[in-house]
PLY file of the C-alpha trace (Angstrom):
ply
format ascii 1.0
element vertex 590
property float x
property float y
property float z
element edge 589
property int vertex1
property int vertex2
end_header
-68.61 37.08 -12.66
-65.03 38.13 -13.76
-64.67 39.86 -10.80
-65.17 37.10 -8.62
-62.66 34.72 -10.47
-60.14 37.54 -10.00
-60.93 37.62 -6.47
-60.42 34.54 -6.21
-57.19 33.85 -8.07
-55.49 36.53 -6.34
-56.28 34.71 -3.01
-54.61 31.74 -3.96
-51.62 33.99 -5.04
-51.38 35.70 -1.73
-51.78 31.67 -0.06
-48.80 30.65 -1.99
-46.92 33.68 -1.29
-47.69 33.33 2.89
-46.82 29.35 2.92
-43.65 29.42 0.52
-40.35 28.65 1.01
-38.66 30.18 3.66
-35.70 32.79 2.63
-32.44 31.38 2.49
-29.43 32.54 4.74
-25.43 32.04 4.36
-22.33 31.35 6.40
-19.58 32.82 5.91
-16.17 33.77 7.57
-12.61 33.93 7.97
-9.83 30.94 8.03
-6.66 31.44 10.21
-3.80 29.21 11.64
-2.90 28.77 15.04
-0.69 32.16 14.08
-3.45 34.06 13.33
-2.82 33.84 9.67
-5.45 33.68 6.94
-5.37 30.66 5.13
-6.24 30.58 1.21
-7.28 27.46 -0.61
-8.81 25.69 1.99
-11.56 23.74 1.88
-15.12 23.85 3.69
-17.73 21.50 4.41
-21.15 22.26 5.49
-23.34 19.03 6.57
-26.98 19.81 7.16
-29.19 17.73 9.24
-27.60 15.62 12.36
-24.30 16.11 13.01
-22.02 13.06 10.84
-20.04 10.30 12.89
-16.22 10.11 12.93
-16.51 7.01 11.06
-15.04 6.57 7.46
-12.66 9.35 6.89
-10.98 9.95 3.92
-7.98 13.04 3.26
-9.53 14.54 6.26
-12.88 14.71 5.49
-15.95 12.48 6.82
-17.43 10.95 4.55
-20.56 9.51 6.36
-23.04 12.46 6.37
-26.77 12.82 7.95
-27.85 15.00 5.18
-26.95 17.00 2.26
-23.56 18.86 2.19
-22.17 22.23 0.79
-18.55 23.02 0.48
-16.80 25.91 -0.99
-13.12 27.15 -0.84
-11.18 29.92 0.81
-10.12 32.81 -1.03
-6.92 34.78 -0.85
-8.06 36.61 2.06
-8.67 33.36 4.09
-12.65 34.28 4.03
-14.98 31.81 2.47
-19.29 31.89 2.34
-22.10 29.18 1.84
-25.03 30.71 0.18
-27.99 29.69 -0.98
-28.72 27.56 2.72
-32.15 26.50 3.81
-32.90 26.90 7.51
-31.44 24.39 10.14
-28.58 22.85 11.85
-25.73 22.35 9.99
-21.92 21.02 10.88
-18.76 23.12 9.52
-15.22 20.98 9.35
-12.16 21.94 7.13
-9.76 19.69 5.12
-7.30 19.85 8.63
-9.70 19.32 11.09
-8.18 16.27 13.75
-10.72 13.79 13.08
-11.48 13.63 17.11
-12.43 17.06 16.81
-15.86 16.60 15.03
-17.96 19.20 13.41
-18.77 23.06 14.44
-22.69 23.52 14.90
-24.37 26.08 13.24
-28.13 26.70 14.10
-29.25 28.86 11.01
-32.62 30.53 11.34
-34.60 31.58 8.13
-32.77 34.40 6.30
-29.97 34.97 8.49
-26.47 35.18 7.84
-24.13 33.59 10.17
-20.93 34.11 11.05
-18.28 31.69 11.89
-14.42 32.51 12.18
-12.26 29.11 11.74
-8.87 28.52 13.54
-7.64 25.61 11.76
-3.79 23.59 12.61
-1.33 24.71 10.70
0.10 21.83 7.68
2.90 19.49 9.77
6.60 20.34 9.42
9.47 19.15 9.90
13.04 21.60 10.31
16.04 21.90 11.49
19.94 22.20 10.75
22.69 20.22 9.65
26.49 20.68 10.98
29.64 18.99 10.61
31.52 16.52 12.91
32.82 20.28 14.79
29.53 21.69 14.79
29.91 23.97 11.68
27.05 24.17 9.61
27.27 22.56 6.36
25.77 24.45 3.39
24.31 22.54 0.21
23.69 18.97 2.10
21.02 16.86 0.68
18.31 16.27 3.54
15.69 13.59 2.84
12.64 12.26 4.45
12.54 8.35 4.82
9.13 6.78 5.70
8.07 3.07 5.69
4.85 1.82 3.85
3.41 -1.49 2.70
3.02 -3.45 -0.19
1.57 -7.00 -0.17
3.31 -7.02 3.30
6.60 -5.83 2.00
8.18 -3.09 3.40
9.79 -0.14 1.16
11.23 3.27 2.04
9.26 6.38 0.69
11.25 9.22 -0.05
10.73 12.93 0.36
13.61 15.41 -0.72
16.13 16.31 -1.11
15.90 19.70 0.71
19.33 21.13 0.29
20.93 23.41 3.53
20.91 27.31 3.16
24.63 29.09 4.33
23.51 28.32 7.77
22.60 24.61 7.26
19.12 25.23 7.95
16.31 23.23 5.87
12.95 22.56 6.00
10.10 20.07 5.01
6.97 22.09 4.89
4.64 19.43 2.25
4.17 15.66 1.80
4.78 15.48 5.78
1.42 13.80 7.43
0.76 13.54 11.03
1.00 10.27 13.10
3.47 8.79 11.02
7.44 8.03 11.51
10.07 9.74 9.63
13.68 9.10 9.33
16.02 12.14 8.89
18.62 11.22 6.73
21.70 13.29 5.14
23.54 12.20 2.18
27.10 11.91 2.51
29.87 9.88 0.45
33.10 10.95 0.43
36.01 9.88 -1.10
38.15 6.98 0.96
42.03 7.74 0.58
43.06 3.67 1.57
46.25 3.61 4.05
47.23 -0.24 3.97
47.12 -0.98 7.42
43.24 -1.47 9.61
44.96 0.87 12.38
46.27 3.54 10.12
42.61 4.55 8.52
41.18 7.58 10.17
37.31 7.32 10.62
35.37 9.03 7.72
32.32 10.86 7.88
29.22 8.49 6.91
25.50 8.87 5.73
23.66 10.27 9.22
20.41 9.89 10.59
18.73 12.46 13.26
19.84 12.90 15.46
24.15 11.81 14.62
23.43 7.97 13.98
25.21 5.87 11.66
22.08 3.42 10.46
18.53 3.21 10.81
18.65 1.04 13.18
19.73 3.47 15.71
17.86 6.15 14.35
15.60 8.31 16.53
12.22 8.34 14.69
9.97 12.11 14.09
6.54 11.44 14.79
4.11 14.15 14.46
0.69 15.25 15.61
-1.86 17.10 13.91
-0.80 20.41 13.15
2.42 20.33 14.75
5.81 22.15 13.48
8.51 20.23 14.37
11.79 22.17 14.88
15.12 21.66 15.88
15.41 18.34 14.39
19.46 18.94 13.97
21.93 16.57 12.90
25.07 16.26 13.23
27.00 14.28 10.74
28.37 11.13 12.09
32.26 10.03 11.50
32.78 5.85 11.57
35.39 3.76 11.22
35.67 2.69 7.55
36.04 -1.12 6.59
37.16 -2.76 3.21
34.57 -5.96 1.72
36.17 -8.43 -0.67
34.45 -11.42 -2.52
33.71 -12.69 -6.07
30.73 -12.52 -7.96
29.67 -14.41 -10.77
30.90 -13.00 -13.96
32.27 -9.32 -14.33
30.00 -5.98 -14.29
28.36 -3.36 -11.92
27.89 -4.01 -8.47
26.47 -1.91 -5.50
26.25 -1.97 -2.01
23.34 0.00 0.02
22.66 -0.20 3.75
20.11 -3.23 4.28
16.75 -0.61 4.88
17.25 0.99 2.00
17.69 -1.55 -0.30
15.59 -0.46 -3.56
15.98 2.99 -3.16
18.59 5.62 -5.19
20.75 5.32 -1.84
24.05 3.48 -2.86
26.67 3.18 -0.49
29.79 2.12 -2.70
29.62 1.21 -6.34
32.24 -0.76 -8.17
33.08 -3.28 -10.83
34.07 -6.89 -10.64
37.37 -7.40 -12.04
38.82 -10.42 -13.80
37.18 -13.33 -12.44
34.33 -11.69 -10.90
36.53 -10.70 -8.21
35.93 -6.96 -6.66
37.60 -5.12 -4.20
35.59 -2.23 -2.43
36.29 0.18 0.36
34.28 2.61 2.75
31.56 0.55 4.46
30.91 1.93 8.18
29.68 -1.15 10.56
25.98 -2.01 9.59
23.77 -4.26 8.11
24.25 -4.21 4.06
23.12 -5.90 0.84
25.38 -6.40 -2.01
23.40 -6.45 -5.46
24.57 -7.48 -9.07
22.97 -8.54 -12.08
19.77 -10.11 -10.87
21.15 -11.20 -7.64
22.25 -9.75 -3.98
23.23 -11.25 -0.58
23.00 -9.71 2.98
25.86 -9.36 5.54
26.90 -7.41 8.47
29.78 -5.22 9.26
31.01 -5.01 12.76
34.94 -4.06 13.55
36.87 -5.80 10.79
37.75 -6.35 6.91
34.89 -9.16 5.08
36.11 -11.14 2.76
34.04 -14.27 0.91
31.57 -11.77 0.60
30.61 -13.84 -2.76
27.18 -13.82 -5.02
26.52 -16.07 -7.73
23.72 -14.76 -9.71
22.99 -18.41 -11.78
19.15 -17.94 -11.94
16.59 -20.43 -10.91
14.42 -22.62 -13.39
10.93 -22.69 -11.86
7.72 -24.62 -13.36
4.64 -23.03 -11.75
1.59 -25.62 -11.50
-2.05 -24.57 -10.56
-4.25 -27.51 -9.38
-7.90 -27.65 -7.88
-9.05 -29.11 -4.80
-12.32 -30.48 -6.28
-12.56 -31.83 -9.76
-13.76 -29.46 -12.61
-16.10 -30.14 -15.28
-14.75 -32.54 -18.01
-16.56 -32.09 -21.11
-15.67 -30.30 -24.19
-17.23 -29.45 -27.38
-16.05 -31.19 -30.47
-14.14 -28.13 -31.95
-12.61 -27.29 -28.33
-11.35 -30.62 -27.86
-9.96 -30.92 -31.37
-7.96 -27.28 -30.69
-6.99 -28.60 -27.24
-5.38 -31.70 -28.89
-3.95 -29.67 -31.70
-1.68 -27.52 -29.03
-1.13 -30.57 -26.81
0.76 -32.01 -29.61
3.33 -29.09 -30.68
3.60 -29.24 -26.69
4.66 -32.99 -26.35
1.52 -32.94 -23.69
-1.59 -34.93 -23.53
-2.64 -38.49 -23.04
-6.41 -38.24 -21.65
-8.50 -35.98 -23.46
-8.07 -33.16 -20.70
-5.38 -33.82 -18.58
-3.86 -31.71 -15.75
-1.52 -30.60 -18.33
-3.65 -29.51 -21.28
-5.73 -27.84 -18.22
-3.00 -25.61 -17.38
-2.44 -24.73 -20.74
-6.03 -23.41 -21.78
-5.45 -21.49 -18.30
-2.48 -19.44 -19.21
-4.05 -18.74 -22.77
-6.78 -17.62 -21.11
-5.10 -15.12 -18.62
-2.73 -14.16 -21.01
0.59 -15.95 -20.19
2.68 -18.04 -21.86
1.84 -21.85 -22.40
4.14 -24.13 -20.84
7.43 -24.61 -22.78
6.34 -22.40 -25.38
4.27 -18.99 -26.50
0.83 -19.06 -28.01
2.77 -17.07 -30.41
5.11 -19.31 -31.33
2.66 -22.12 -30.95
0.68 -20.63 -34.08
3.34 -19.64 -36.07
3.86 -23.22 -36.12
0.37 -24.26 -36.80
0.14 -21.67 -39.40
-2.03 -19.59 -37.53
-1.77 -15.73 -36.55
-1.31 -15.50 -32.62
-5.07 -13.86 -31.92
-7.36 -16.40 -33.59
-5.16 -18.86 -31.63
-5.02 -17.38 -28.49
-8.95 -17.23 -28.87
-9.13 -20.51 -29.65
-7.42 -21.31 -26.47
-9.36 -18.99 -24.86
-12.83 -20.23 -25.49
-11.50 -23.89 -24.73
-10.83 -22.10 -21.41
-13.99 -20.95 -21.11
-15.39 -24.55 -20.77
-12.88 -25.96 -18.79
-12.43 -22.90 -16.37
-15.79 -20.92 -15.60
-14.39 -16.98 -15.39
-14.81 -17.72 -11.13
-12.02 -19.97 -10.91
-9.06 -17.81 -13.06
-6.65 -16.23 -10.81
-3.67 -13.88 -11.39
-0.15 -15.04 -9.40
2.55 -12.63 -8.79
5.89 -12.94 -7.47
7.14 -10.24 -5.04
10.38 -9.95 -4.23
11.14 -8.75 -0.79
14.73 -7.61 -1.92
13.87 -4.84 -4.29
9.87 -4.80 -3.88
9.32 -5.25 -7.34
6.33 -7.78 -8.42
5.67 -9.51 -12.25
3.38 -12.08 -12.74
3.81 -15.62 -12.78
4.54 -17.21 -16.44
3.49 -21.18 -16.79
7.85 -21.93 -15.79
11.12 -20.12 -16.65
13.73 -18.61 -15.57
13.76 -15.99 -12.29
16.74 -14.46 -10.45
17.52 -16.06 -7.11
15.77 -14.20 -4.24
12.98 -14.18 -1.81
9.41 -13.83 -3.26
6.54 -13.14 -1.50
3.82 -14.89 -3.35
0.35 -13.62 -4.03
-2.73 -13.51 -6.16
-5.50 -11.29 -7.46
-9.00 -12.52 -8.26
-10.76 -12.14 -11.60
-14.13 -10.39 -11.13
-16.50 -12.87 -9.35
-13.82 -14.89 -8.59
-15.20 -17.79 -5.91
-11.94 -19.70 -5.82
-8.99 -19.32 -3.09
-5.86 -20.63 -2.74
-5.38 -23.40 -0.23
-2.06 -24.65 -0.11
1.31 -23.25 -1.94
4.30 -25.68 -1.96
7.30 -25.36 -3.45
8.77 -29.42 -4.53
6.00 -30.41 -2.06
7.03 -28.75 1.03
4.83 -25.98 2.07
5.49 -22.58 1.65
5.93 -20.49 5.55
3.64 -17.41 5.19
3.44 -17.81 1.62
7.25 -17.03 1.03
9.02 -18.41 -1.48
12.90 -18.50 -0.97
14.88 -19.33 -4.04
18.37 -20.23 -4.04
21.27 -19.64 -7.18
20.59 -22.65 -10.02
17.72 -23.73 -7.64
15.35 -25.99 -9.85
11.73 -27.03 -8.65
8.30 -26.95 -9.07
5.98 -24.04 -7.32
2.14 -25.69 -6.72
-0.87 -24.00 -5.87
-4.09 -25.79 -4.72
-7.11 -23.72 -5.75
-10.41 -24.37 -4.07
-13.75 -23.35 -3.89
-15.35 -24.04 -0.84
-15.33 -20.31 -0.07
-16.73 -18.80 2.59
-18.34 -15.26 3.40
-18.38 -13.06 6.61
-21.48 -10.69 6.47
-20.61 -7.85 9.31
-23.22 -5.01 10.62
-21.75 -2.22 11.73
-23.78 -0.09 14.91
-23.41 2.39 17.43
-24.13 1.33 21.41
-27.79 2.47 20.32
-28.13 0.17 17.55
-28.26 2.60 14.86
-26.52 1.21 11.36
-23.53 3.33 10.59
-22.71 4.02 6.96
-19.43 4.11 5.18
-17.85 2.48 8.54
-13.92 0.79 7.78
-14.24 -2.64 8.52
-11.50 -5.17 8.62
-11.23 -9.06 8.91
-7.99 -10.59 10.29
-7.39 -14.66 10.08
-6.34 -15.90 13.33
-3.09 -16.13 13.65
-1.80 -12.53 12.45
0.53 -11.03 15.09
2.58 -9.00 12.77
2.03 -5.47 11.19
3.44 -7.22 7.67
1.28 -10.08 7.79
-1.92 -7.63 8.72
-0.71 -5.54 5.76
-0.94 -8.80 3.22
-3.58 -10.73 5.31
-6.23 -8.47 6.37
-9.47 -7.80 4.01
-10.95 -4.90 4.94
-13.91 -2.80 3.12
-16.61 -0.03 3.74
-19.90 -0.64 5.53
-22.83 0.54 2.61
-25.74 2.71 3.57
-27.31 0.74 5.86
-24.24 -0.26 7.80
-23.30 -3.45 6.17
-20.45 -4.91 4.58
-19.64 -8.69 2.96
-16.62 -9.95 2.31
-15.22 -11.37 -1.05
-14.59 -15.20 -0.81
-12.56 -16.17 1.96
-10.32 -18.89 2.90
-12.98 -21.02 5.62
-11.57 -20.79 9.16
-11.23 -18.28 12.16
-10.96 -14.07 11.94
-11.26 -11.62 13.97
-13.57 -8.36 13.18
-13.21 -5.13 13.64
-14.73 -2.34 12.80
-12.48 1.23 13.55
-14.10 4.43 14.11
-10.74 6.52 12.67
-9.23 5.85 8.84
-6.81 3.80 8.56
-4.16 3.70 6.15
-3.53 0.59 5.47
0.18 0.99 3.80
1.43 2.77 7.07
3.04 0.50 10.21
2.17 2.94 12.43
-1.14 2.29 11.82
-1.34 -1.15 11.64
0.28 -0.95 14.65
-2.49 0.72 16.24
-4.62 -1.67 14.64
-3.23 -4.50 16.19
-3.35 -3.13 19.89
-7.00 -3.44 19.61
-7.09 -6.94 18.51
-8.54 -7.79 22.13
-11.50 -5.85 21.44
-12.51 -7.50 18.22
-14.67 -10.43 17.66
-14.15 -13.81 16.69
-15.79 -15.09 13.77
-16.04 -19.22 12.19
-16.01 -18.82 8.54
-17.26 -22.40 7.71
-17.18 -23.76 4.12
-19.59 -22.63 0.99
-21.43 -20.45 4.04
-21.91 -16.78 4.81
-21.77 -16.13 8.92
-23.65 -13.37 10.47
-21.86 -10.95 12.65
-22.67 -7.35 14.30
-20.13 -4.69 16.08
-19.70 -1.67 17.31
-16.59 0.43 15.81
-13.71 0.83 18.37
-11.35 3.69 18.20
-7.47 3.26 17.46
-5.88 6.40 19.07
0 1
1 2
2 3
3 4
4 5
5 6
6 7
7 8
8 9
9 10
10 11
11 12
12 13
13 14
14 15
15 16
16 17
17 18
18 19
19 20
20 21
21 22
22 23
23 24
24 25
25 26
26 27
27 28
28 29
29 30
30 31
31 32
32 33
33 34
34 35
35 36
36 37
37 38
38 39
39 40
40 41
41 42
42 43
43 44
44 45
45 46
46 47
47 48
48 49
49 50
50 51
51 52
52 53
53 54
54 55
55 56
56 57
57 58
58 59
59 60
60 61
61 62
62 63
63 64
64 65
65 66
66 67
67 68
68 69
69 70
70 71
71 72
72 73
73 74
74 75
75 76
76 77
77 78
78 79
79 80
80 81
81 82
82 83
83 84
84 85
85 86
86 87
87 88
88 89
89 90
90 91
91 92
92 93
93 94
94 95
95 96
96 97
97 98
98 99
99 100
100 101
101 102
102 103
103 104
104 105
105 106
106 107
107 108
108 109
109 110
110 111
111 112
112 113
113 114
114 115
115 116
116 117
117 118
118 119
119 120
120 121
121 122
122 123
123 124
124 125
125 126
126 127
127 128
128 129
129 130
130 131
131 132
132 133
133 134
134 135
135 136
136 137
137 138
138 139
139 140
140 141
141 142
142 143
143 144
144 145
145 146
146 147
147 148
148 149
149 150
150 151
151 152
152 153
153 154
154 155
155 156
156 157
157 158
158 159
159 160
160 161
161 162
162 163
163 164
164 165
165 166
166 167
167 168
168 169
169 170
170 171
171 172
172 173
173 174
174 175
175 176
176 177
177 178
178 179
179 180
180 181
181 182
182 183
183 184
184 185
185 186
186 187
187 188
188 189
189 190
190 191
191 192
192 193
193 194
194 195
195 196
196 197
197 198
198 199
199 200
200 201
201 202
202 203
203 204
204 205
205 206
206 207
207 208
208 209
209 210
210 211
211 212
212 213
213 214
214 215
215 216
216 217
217 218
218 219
219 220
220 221
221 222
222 223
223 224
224 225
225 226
226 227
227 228
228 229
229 230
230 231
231 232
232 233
233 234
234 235
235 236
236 237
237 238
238 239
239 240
240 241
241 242
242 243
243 244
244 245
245 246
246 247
247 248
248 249
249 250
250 251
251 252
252 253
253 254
254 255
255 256
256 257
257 258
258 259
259 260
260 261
261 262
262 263
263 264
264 265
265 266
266 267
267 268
268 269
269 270
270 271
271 272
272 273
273 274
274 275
275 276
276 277
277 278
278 279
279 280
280 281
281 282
282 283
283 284
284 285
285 286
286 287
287 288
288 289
289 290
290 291
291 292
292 293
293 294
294 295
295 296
296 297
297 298
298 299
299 300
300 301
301 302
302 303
303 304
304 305
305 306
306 307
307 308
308 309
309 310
310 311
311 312
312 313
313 314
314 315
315 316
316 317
317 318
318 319
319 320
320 321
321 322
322 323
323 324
324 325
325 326
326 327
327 328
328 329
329 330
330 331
331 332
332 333
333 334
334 335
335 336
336 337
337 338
338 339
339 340
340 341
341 342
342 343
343 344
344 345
345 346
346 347
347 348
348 349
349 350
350 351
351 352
352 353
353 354
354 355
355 356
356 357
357 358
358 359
359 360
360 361
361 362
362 363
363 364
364 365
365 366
366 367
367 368
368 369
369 370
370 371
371 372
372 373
373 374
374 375
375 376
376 377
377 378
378 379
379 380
380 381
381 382
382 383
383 384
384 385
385 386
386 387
387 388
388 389
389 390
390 391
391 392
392 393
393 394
394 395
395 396
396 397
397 398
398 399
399 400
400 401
401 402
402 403
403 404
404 405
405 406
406 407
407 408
408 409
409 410
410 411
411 412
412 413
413 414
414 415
415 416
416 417
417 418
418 419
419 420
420 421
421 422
422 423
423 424
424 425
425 426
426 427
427 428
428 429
429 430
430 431
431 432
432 433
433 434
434 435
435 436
436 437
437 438
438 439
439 440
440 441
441 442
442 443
443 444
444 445
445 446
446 447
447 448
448 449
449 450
450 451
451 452
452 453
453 454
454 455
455 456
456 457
457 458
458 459
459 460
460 461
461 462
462 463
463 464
464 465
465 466
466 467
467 468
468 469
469 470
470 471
471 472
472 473
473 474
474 475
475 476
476 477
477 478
478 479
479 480
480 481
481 482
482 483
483 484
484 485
485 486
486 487
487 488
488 489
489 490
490 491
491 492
492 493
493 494
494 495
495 496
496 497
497 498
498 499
499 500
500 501
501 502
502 503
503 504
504 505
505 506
506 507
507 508
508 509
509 510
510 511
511 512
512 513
513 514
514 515
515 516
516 517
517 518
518 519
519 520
520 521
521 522
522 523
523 524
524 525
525 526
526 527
527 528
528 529
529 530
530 531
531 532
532 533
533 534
534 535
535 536
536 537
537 538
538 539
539 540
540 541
541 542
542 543
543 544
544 545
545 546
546 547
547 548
548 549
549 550
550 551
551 552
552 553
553 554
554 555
555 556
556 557
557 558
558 559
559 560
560 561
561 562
562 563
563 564
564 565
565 566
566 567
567 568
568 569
569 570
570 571
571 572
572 573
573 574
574 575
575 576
576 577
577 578
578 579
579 580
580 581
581 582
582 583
583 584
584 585
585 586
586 587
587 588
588 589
């Protein structure tokens, strides 16, 4: 009897054994550049299962994938290996594959080692030389990269460098340079004036340069790269100008600076100086271009063109502002005993008040709640005077808020300012420095509320740009509502298959303008299935699109790109308090 149970156990051993697993098999090989290099540090990806769509790159890699994925890393010999791999197809990319290029397919058989050599682009460069106004190189020049990005729709300079010349003049960019993107070549130079006292006695100077020998951006040739490439030869030969003198008076005495117009916010200063008695300054050495001159919290814009300026005058008096947040539709009205006891309580020390919950106390419990200053006052200084320590009043104020303002309707403000790019949040009023502002918002989580209309003393704002003069004085309004809509987009191929992790964007009708795309646009991810829903939106008419390449969304070249294919996107109503049902297919950008 034992004998037969062994029999039979060992049977179902030897079944087991003949319908296991199947072995598992590797790939492995080397990693060279376009040289025939190795390349260490590199990553590898492995996708098994169909091969993965372009769609929904991110650093290089795609990120929608048909099954599971195994990556590992070069070594110092270029070679890298995938162990452990079950039988099947799988697709190879590297961190530089072109995302056009797709995946290398690997058919792996049970057991079997594969290999698969890589030739991969090479990072982008960007070289060259600089020499003087004879053609003499120039040793220990500081070369810089300039490149544009976004920010709310405001544009700033990003800055790579310096790279200073070798003996020969010769420098070289070799990281932070990405492909499909425009540079600006740009040498530092400011030398010292020597000031004859007659216009047609000054011999020209030699002046800040752009690649290739240009005297502003404006005239500067832009680098654009492709993937891969190694850009050389981009020399530059440092420009001589005509110098011209700039005289005005500024309000008080102190610091002041003058930087070519693009650049404004960056280290780049032009001239420097002091006002002298009277605020009057004096300051020589300005080549013909577009300029800003900046002091205190102030600046103005001119132009030089073939003469002296004078007049060139700033007044820096700042602007009182009173920021007021209404509501389209009326909100709820009813307050505990307690809450309307502490609303009363503030509105008093406040001078506010008449009905129990006027617009007035409103706005107050809604800057307690967000964490700004009440109107005319702190909540600090508000409970000093009511005896009270500043956190049991502020959560006083806050739980008041919570009545009046369910968490869906609280907004942040900001105030951009498209001089320097810097942004601070709104307070309830005060003081600001005159300048223009590019206002925006940010939604609390689950935020349902939009805003509708920004005025500034009742006349409405142009692209939501608010332009404030020296000693202006006004009110800035902003008409929340909550009629919200939704846009609910499916993303497919021509087949009608969902794509995953597809970039989606919605633009409002009207955008014609890589800024306003930048600041306007909403864009998000399709989820596994291929869908994507917007946050609340403002109701009326957008465009769709879903793009089959990343897109960087800070970049103008590609928003640019973006906005070429406008005519293949389609139009979508978002009406009121409704969610509208739309499906695409992703179109490519380049």
């Amino acid at each position: 009897m034992r004998a037969g149970i062994t029999l039979v156990f060992l049977a179902r051993v030897l079944a087991a054994q003949a319908t296991g697993p199947d072995p598992k098999g590797s790939i492995h090989g080397t990693v060279r550049d376009i040289t025939g290099l190795p390349i260490p540090g590199i990553t590898i990806e492995a996708v098994f299962g169909a091969e993965p769509s372009i769609l929904g790159a991110s650093n290089g890699f795609l990120t929608r994938t048909a099954g599971k994925t195994a990556k590992t890393q070069t070594d110092r010999a270029g070679e890298y290996a995938l162990t452990d791999l079950a039988p099947g197809n799988y697709f190879l990319s590297t961190e530089r594959d072109p995302e056009s290029s797709g995946y290398k397919p690997v058919k792996m058989d049970a057991g079997e080692e594969v290999t698969l050599d890589l030739v991969v682009p090479a990072k982008p460069s960007i070289s060259g030389r600089v020499f003087d106004p004879n053609g003499d190189p120039v040793a220990r020049a500081h070369v810089w990269l300039l490149t544009a990005d976004y920010r709310a729709g405001v544009p700033r300079q990003l800055l790579n460098g310096p790279q200073i010349t070798r003996q020969d003049g010769a420098y070289s960019f070799q990281f932070g340079v990405e492909a499909n993107r425009s540079y600006h070549v740009f040498v530092e130079r400011n030398p010292p004036v020597q000031l004859p006292a007659a216009l047609d006695d000054r011999q020209p100077i030699e002046v800040p340069t752009y690649y290739p020998s240009a005297i502003g951006m404006d005239s500067a040739t832009p680098v654009i790269l492709q993937p891969g490439e190694q850009r050389e030869k981009v020399d530059i030969k440092i420009a001589t100008a005509q110098f011209y003198c700039i005289d005005g008076k500024v309000q008080g005495s102190g610091r002041l600076t003058i930087q070519e117009a693009p650049l404004t916010g960056t280290q780049f200063i032009r001239l420097g100086g002091r006002s002298g008695e009277g605020g009057k300054y004096h300051l020589c050495g300005v080549a013909p271009g577009r300029y800003r001159l900046l002091a205190e919290n102030a600046s103005t814009e001119f132009t030089v063109s073939s003469s002296d300026l004078q007049h060139v005058d700033l007044s820096a008096d700042p602007a009182y502002v009173r920021f007021q947040i209404d509501f389209a539709e009326p909100l709820p009205a009813r307050l505990d005993p307690a809450s309307e006891a502490t609303l009363h309580q503030f509105a008093a020390l406040l001078g506010l008040g008449g009905a129990p919950i006027d617009s007035d106390l409103r706005r107050l419990a809604t800057w307690a709640a967000s964490g700004n200053p009440a109107p005319n006052d702190s909540v600090a200084a508000l409970a000093e005077r009511l005896g009270d320590s500043p956190g049991h009043a502020a959560a006083k104020l806050a739980s008041v808020a919570d009545q009046l303002f369910p968490k869906p309707l609280l907004v942040n403000f900001t105030l951009t300012s498209l001089t320097t790019g810097s942004t601070a949040r709104i307070p309830a009023s005060g003081e600001i420095p005159p300048d223009d502002y590019l206002v925006d918002f940010q939604r609390f989580a689950g935020t349902v509320a939009y805003p509708k209309e920004l005025t500034f003393n009742d006349v409405r704002l142009a692209g939501s740009v608010l332009r404030i003069a020296p000693g202006a004085t006004g009110t800035l309004r902003t008409v929340l509502a909550r009629d919200a809509a939704t846009i609910a987009v499916t993303v497919a191929d021509t087949e009608g298959k969902p794509i995953p992790q597809a970039s989606v964007v919605l633009i409002p009708e009207g955008v014609t303008s890589a800024p306003d795309l930048s600041r306007m646009s909403v864009h998000g991810m399709t989820d596994q299935n291929g869908s994507y829903s917007s946050p609340p939106l403002a109701p009326g008419k957008y465009r769709v699109l879903a793009i089959a390449q990343t897109v960087r969304w800070g970049v103008p070249d590609d928003l640019e790109r973006v906005l070429l294919v406008l005519f293949q996107a389609k139009a979508a109503e978002a009406a009121p308090k409704a969610t509208t049902q739309i499906a695409v297919v992703p179109v490519p950008i380049y």
